[in-house]
Every structure is written in structure tokens, then in C-alpha cells.
C-alpha positions as CSV (number, residue, x, y, z in Angstrom):
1,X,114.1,108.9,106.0
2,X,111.2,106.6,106.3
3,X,111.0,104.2,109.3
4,X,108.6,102.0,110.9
5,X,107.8,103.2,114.3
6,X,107.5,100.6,117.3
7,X,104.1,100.9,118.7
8,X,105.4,100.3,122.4
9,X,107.2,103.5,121.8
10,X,107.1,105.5,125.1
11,X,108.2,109.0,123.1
12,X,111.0,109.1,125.8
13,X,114.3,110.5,124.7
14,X,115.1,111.4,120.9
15,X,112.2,108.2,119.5
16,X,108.8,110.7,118.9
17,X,106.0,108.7,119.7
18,X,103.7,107.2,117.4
19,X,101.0,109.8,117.9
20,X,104.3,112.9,116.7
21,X,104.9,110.4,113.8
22,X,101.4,110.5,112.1
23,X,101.3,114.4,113.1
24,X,104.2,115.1,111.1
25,X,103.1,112.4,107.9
26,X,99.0,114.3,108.2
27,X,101.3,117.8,108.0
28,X,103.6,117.3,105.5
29,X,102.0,114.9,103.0
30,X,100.2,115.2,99.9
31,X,97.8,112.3,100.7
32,X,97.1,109.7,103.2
33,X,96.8,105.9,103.1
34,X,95.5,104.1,106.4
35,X,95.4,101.2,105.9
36,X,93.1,99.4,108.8
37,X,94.8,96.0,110.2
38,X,91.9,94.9,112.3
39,X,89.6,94.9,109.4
40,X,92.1,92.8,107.3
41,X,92.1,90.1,110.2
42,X,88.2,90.0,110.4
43,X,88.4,89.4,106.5
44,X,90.8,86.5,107.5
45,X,88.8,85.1,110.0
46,X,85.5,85.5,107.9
47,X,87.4,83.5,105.3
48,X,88.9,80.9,107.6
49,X,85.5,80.3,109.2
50,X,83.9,80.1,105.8
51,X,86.4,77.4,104.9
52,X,86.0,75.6,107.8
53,X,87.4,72.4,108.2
54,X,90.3,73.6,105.8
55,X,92.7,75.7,107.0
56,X,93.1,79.3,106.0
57,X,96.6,80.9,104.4
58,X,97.2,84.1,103.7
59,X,98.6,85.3,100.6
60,X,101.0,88.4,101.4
61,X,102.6,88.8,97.7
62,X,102.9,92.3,95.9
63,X,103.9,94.2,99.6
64,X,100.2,92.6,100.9
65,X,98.4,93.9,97.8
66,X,100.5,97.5,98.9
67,X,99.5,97.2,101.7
68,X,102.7,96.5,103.7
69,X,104.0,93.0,104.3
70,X,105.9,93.3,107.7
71,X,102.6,94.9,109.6
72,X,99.9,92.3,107.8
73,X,101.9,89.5,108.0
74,X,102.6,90.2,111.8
75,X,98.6,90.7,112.3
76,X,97.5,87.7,110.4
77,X,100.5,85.4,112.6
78,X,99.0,86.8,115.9
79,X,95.5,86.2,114.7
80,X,96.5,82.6,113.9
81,X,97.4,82.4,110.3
82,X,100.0,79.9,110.0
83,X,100.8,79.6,106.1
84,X,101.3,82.5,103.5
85,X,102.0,82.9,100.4
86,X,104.2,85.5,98.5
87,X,105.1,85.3,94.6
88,X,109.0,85.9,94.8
89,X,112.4,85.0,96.5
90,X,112.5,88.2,97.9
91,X,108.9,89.1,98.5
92,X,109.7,85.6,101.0
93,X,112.9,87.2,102.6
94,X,110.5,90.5,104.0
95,X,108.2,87.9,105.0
96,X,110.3,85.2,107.1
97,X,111.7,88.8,108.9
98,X,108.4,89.8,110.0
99,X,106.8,85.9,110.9
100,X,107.6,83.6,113.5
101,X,109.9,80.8,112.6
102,X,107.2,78.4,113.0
103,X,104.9,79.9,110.2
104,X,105.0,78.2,106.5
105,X,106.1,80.5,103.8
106,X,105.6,79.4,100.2
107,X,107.0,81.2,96.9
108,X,104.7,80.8,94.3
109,X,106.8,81.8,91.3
110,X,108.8,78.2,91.4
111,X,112.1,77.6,91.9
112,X,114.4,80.1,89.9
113,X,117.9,78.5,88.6
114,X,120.5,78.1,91.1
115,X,118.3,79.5,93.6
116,X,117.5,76.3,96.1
117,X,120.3,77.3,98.8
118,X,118.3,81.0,99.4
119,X,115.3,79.0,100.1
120,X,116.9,77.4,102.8
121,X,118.6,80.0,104.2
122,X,115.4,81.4,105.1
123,X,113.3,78.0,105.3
124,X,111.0,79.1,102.7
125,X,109.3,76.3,99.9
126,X,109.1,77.4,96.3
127,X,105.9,76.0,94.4
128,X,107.6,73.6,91.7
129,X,106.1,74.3,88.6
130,X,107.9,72.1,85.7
131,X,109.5,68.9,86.0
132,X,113.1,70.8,85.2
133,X,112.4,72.7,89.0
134,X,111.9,69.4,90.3
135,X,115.0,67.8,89.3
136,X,117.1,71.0,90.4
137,X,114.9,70.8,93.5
138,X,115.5,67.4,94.4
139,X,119.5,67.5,93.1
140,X,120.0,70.2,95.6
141,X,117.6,68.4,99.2
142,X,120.2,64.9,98.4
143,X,123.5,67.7,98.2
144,X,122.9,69.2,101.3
145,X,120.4,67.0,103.0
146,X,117.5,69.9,103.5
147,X,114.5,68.7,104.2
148,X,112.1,71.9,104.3
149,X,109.8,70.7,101.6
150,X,108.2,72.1,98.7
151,X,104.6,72.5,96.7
152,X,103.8,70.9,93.3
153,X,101.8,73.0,91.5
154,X,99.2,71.7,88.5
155,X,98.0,72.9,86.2
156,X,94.1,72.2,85.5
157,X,93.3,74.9,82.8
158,X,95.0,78.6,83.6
159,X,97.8,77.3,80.9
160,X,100.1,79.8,82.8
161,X,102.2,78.0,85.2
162,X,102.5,74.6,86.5
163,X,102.7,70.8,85.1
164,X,101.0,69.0,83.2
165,X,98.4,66.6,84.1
166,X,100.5,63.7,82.1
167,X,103.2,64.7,84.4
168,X,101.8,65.1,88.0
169,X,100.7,61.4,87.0
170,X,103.8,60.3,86.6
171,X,104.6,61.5,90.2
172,X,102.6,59.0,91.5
173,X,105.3,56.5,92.1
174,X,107.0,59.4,94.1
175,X,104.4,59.7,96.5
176,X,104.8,56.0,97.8
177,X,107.7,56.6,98.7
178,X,108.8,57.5,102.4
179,X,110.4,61.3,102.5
180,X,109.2,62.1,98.8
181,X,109.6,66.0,100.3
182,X,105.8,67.3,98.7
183,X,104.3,69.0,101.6
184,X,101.4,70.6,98.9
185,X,100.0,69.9,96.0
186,X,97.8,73.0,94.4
187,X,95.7,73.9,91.2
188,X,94.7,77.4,90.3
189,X,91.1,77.9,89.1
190,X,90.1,80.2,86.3
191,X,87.1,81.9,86.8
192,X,86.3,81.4,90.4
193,X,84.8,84.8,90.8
194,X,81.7,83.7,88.0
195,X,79.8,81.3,89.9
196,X,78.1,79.6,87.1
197,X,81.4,79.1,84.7
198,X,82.1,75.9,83.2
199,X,85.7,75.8,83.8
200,X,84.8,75.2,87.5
201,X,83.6,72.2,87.9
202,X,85.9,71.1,84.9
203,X,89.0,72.0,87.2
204,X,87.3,70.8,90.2
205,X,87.0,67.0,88.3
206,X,90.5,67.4,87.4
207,X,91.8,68.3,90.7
208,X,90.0,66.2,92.3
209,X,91.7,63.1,90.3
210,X,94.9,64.4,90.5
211,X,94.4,65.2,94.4
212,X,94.0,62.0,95.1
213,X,97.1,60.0,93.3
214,X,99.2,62.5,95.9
215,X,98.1,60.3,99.0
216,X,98.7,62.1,102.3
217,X,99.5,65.4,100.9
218,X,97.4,68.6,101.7
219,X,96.0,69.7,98.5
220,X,94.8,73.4,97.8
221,X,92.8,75.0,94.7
222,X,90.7,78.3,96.2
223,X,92.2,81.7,95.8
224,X,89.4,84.3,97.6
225,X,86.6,84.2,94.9
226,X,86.9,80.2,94.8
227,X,86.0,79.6,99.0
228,X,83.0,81.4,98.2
229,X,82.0,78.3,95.5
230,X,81.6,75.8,98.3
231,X,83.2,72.9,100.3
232,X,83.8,71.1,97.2
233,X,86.6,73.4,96.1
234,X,88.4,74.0,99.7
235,X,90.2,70.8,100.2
236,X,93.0,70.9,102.7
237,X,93.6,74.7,102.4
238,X,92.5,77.8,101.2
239,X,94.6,80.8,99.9
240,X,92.9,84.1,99.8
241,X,94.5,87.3,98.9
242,X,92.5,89.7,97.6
243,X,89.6,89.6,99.7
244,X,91.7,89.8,102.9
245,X,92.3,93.5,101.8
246,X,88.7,94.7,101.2
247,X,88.2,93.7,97.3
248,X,84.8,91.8,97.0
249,X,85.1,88.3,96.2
250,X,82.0,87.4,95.4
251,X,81.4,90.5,92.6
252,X,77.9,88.7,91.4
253,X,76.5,89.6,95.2
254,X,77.5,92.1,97.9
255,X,80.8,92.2,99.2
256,X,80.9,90.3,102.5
257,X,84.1,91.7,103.3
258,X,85.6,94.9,105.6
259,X,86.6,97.8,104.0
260,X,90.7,98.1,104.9
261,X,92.1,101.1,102.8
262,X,91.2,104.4,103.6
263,X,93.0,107.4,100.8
264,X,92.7,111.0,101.4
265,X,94.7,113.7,99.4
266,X,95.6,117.6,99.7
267,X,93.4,120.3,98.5
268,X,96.6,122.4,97.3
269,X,94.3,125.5,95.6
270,X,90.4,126.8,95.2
271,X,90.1,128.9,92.5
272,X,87.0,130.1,90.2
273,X,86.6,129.5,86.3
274,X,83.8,130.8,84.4
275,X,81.2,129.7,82.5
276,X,82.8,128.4,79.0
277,X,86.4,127.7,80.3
278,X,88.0,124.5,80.0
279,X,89.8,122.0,82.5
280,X,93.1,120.0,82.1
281,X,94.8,118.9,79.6
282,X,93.0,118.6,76.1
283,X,90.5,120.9,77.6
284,X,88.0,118.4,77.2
285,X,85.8,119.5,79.9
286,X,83.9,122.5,80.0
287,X,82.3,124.3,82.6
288,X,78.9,124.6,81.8
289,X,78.1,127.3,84.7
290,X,80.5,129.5,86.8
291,X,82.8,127.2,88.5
292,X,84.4,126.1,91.9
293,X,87.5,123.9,91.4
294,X,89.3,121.8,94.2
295,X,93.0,121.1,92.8
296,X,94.2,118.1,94.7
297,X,98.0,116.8,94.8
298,X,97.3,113.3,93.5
299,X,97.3,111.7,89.8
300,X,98.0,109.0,87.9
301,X,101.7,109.3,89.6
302,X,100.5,108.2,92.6
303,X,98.1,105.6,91.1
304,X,95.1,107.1,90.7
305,X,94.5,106.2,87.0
306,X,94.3,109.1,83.8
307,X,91.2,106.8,83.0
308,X,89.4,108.2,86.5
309,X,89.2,111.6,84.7
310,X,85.9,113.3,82.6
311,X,84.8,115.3,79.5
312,X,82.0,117.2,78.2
313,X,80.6,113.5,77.3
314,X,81.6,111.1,80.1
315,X,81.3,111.5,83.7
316,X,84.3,110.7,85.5
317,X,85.0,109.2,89.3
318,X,84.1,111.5,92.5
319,X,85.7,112.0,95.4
320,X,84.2,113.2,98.4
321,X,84.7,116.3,99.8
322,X,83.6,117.9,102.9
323,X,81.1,114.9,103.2
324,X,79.6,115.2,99.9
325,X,80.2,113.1,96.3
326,X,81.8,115.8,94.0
327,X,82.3,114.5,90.1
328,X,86.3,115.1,89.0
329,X,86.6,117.7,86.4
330,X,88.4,116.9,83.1
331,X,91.8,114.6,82.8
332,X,94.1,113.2,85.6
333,X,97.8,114.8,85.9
334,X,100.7,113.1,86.7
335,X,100.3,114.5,90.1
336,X,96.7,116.6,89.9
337,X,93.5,116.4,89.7
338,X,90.3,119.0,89.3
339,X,87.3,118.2,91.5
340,X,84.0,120.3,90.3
341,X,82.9,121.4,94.4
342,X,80.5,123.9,93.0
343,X,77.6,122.6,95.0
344,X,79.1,122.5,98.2
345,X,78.8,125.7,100.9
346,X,81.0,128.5,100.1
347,X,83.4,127.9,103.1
348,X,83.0,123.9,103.2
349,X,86.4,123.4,101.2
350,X,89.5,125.2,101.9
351,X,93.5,124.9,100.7
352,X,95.1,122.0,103.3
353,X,91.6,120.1,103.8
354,X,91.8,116.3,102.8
355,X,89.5,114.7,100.5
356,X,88.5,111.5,100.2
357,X,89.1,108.8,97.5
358,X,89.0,105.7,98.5
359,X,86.6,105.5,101.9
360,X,82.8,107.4,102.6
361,X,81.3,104.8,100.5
362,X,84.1,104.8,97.5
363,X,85.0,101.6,97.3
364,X,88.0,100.1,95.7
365,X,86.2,98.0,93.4
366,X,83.8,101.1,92.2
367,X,87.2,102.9,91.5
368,X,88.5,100.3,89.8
369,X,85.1,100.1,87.9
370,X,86.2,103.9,87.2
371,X,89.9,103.1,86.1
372,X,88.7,100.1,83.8
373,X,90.8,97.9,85.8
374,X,90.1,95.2,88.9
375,X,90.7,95.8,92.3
376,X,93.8,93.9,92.6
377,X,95.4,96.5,90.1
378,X,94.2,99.3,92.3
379,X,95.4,98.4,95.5
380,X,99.0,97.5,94.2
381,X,99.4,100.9,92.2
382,X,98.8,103.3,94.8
383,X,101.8,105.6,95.0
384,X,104.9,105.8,97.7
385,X,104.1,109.5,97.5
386,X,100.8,108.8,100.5
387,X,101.9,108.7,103.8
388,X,101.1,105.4,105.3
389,X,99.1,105.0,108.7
390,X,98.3,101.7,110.7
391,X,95.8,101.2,112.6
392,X,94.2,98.3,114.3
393,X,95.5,94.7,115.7
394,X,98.0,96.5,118.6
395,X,95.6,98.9,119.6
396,X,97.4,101.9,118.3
397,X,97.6,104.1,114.9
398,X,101.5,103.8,113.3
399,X,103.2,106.4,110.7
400,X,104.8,104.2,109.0
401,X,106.4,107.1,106.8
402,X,108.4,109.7,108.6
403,X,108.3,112.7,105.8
404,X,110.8,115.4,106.8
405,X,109.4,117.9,109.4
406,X,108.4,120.9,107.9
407,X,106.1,124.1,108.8
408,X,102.4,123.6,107.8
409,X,99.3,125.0,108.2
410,X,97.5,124.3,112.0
411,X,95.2,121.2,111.0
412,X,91.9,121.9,109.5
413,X,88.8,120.1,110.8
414,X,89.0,118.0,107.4
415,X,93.0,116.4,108.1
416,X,92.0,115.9,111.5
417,X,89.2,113.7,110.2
418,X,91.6,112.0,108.0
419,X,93.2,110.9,111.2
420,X,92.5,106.9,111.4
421,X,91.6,107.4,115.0
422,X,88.7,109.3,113.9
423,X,85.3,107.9,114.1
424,X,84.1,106.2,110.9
């Protein structure tokens, strides 16, 4: 059964304490995420400072970019976030449970039909994006007299979601009226990670226009990679995601944001191959000299992607093992991988020891590099399989999953360096 265990925990009685908890997750598990909360508040606070006078959100959608809604959105409340943003109805419901009923939650996938009364239940605000949502919106506030709000969200060039610039004109007449209920009005830029694109300043101009027909209303355009194009685009409020977990948004220069995910997995065998004999599936890589393999428990199940993998003609990702970079031998399983440790020491890699693959200078933006993806895609694929570990913000290290105890090995000087109290 997986639970989350309170960090006040004494261990007194039948409750293990938090340190038993992450013993039994390092023993039993194939892999390991930490995932580091006091590094995902400095992001937040490096953000918010940058956007300064704006205020700072946080956008919590996708489990907190997988890594876990309740514990991030409690860290970013108690560092002083105030506003988040998640992307559905329910998404909003694991929110509300874990915030303070003071802080601002807004669902950016609109208003879905028939919908409004769960929004209020939970005093969330969907992001209206269509006139249609608006009308349902507004049908339901005069019915039963709610008057928690909502975003209007235009659109400036993603032609994705959101109205039309015709249409958030026509608002105007709205907006001079007393209790017109738009507490936001929000754009989404395009290509806010190039800093030299065009589409910028074109949505910038056309923003800025529409911003200011919606007198007295906080308007918001920057994600993570558009606080880093200057004051211009900040307005009111800022809404980074992806750079509060680690994922460099600024990918033209280096990455002024803390590392927060940390992945280890099992070495489940060693074993020898000889010169000539082939890896994997395919058997499209082939040792070129007599052989040390590392099988570790983690594939593309787990979200580490088949593209990750090697053959006789492309170098794949590494991983590092024993403190060293070691290439990945031939394709990704479903739940394996080869790792080519032929250069380490004899005795340096052993059956139980942890390896690293995101951490020791693997970034997840060089394995997304790898996977042929973006960061973003990364961070929301990796499995349930990895046993999850806070650490940070209350000053202690959390299991937040409880695999079933289970007889193991004594821990091997790599696991207990997987441990996120370890020195980095």
C-alpha cells in the first residue's frame, strides 16, 4: 500500500518513522526518485525575484511535472506562493486538499460542460477559453450567486486554446461594469524559450493592446522561458512550471536553475560477454572487446525512453556508475537496460548497487537531448515503478512509497549513497 508518511512522525507505536520508510522503499525497490523540495523553492524564489514587481505563481499541473502535487504545492504555499495553476478539474481537487484556503487555484483547461458547480465546491477558477464557456460560466455565477471568479484566456498566436482577439474586444463593455467576475486575463507565448523569435514581440504588441481594454484586471503572458525575456513580458503575473522543477529555461545560455530530481536504479546482474557477442534486442550492438555488462531494472516502462539506447553506429545515453560515466549498451527493454562498465575496477560494481541516471552531472535536459524529446516530457514519464523520496522544505527525507517489506541484501556503499541525505 503506498502512503504518504507525516514528517512529525515520532515512529511511536505501529507508524514507522520516516527514516524505516525510505529503508524499506531503498531495500525493496528497483529504482529511486528524490525528488529535492528545497531546490524546487529556490527555483521559485529565483523566478519570483527575477519577475519582480509581478507576482510569481506556480504551475503544479501533470502531478508537479511528476513530481508530486500535495508535497510541492505545500512547499511553494509555505514559501509564499499564493497562485497555482493546474490543467484539469481534478488535477484542482489534489491541489485545493494540499493548499491553504486562501491560495488561488486556476484550471487552465476551461470550463468543461456542466462542470461550474465542481469549481465551486472546491473554490477553484477555470480559464475561459471560448465565448460558449463564458455564457455557461456566467449562466451558472447569476443561478447560484458564486462569486469566486474566473480567467479569460486570449489567444495571441498559439491557435490552440483561447478567444479570439475580435472577441476579447468585444468584452470591453464587460469590463466597465461593476462585478464583471474576470479576476485574469492571460496570453500564452509561442516561442518564449528563443530569445530572438519574431512571434515575441508580435504577441507582446498584441497583449499588450488587449491588456489594456481589461482595465483593473491582473494580466499574465510568461510561462518559465518568457520571465527570462524581460520586464516587458511579466505584467501582473508570472507562471512558471517547468523551470521550478530543474528544466533550463533559458536553453540558448546555462541553466540558472537547481537541479530537483535525482534517479537511481538496481544493478539486478554482472555478467561477461565476449569479444563479438551482441546486446539486446536486434543485437544491434556488438562488443568490440571482452565485455563487463551492468543489467539495471529500468526501461522504457518506467520512462526511460527505447530512444536512450545504442548500436554499433550511434552512441547512446550514460549513466553513471560507481562515480564514473559508463555508455548504455545496445536497446532499452521494457524494464532493462545494458550498461558497458568495462572500464571501471573489477570490484567497483556489484548486484544491489544503484546507479545513477538522472543526477552526477546528468541532467534532465541532456537526457531528454538523448530521448529526442524536451524536458517537460521527461519529467512527466518517469514510472510509478521508482520509489519516491522527499527531501527538503521540513527539514526531513519522506518515503512517499511504502513497497511491501521484504528480505534484501544489507545495503551496499552505492544504495546508501542513493540515500537523499547523503552529501551531494
Amino acid at each position: 500500500m503506498n502512503s504518504t508518511t507525516d514528517p512529525d512522525s515520532s515512529g511511536a507505536g505501529d507508524n514507522p518513522s520516516p527514516e524505516a520508510n525510505m529503508a524499506a522503499a531503498l531495500a525493496t525497490a528497483t529504482g529511486v526518485l528524490t525528488i529535492d523540495l528545497d531546490a524546487i523553492v529556490a527555483n521559485w524564489r529565483k523566478l519570483e525575484k527575477q519577475a519582480v514587481p509581478a507576482e510569481c505563481a506556480g504551475v503544479i499541473k501533470a502531478n508537479a511535472y511528476g513530481c508530486g502535487v500535495e508535497p510541492v504545492a505545500r512547499a511553494l504555499s509555505a514559501a509564499g506562493c499564493k497562485t497555482f495553476f493546474v490543467a484539469t478539474l481534478d488535477e484542482a481537487r489534489a491541489a485545493r486538499a494540499a493548499l491553504p484556503s486562501s491560495a488561488t487555484i486556476y484550471v487552465l483547461s476551461g470550463l468543461f460542460q456542466n462542470s461550474a458547480d465542481s469549481y465551486a465546491e472546491i473554490d477553484c477558477r477555470p480559464v475561459i477559453d471560448d465565448l460558449n464557456e463564458l455564457a455557461e460560466w456566467d449562466v451558472f455565477c447569476r443561478r447560484s450567486g458564486w462569486s469566486g471568479g474566473a480567467a479569460v484566456h486570449i489567444d495571441t498566436g498559439m491557435n490552440r486554446l483561447g478567444l479570439s482577439i475580435t472577441e476579447a474586444q468585444g468584452l470591453r463593455p464587460r469590463i466597465e461594469t461593476a462585478n464583471h467576475g474576470i479576476t485574469l486575463v492571460m496570453s500564452h507565448l509561442v516561442s518564449s524559450e528563443l530569445i530572438n523569435s519574431p512571434s515575441n514581440a508580435r504577441q507582446l504588441g498584441t497583449f499588450r493592446e488587449i491588456a489594456s481594454l481589461f482595465t483593473g484586471v491582473p494580466a499574465s503572458l510568461s510561462n518559465s522561458s518568457g520571465i527570462y525575456l524581460g520586464a516587458p513580458f511579466q505584467f501582473d503575473l508570472v507562471r512558471p512550471g517547468a523551470a521550478l522543477y530543474g528544466i533550463n529555461p533559458t536553453p540558448e545560455a546555462d541553466n540558472p536553475m537547481q537541479p530537483v530530481v535525482d534517479l537511481k536504479a538496481r544493478i539486478v546482474q554482472i555478467r561477461n560477454i565476449e569479444r563479438g557477442d551482441t546486446v539486446g534486442y536486434g543485437g544491434t550492438w556488438t562488443a568490440r572487446r571482452p565485455t563487463r555488462l551492468a543489467i539495471v531494472a529500468a526501461g522504457y516502462a518506467d520512462g526511460y525512453f527505447r530512444a536512450a539506447g545504442s548500436n554499433d553506429g550511434t552512441r547512446g545515453a550514460e549513466v553513471v556508475v560507481a562515480g564514473q560515466r559508463c555508455p548504455i549498451a545496445g536497446r532499452i527493454s521494457m524494464d532493462l537496460m545494458a550498461v558497458d562498465i568495462t572500464e571501471l575496477p573489477p570490484k567497483a560494481a556489484r548486484r544491489g548497487h544503484m546507479v545513477t541516471l538522472i543526477g552526477e552531472g546528468i541532467t534532465v535536459d541532456e537526457l531528454a537531448h538523448h530521448f529526442g524529446t524536451i524536458g517537460y516530457e521527461v519529467l512527466t514519464s518517469l514510472g510509478s515503478r521508482f520509489a519516491r523520496i522527499y527531501k527538503g522544505s521540513n527539514g526531513a527525507a519522506v518515503a512517499a512509497e511504502e513497497p511491501a517489506p521484504a528480505a534484501a541484501e544489507a545495503p551496499t556503499a552505492a544504495e546508501t549513497a542513493a540515500s537523499p541525505d547523503a552529501p551531494s
